[in-house]
N, C-alpha and C positions, 0 to 999 in steps of 0.2 A: 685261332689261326693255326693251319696245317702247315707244318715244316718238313720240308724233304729229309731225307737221313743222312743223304751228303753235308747240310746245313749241320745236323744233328753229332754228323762226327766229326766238324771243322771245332763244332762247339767244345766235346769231349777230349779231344787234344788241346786244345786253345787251353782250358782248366788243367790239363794233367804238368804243367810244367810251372816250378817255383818260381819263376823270373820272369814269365807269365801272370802269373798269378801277383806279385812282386810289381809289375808296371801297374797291375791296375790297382792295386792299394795304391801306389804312388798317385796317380792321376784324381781315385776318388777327392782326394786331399792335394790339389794342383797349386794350390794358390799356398799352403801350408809350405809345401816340399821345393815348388822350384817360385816365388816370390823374387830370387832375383832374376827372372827373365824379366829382356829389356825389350824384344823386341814387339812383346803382344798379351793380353792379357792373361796367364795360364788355366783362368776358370772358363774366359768367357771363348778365346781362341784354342787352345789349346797349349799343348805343350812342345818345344820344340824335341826331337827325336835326338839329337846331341847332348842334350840336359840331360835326357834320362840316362842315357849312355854313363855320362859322365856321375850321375847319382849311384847306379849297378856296381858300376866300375868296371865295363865292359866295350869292350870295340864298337863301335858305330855297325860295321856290317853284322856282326850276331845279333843287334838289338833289333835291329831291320828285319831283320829276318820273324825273332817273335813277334816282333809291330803287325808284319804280313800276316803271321799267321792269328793275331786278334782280331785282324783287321776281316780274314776273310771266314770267321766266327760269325760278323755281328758285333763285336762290343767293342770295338774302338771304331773312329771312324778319323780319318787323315786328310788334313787339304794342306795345298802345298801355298808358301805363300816366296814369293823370290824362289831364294835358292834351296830355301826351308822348308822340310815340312811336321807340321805340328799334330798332335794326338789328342783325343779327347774320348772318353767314356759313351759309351752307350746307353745308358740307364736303363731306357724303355727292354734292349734286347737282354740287359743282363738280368735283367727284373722277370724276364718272359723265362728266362734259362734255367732261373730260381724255382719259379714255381713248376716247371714242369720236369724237375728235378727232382722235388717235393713232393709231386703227385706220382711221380715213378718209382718214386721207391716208398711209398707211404704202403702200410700192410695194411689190411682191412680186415 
């Protein structure tokens, strides 16, 4: 699969940031870290974007804003459901990011 470099640098910033990085450990582990969400299931819906906020320990609008910008990586993807909207990993695309991360800096 050929990825544009726009794609390529949403990725590279998406990873350069702790709390970034920091949501998605969170998420890997959904059902571990936010179990008491009531409104939906954290593995199989996602996770509500107030939870994580509230797990950070950070304002709702800065969390939003890194959600944005995982989101427009590739590795998180967001539906909204009511007034909510919930997060969920990407596997496939972080899995893709992995290996051609791998192959980019591998020395031959």
């Amino acid at each position: 699969m050929i990825m544009d470099m726009s794609r390529r640098e949403d990725q590279i910033k998406a990873m350069s940031s702790e709390v970034r990085m920091e949501i998605l450990r969170l998420l890997r582990d959904a059902k571990q870290h936010f179990s008491h969400q009531e409104t939906a299931d954290p593995e199989a819906f996602g996770v509500c974007i107030n939870l994580i906020a509230e797990k950070l320990q950070l304002a709702q609008p800065t969390v939003s804003r890194h959600i944005d910008i995982l989101k427009r990586a590739g590795f998180i993807t967001v539906q909204r459901y009511q007034k909510w909207s919930y997060c969920r990993r990407d596997e496939a695309a972080l899995s893709e990011y992995r290996d051609w991360l791998s192959e980019t800096l591998s020395i031959a």
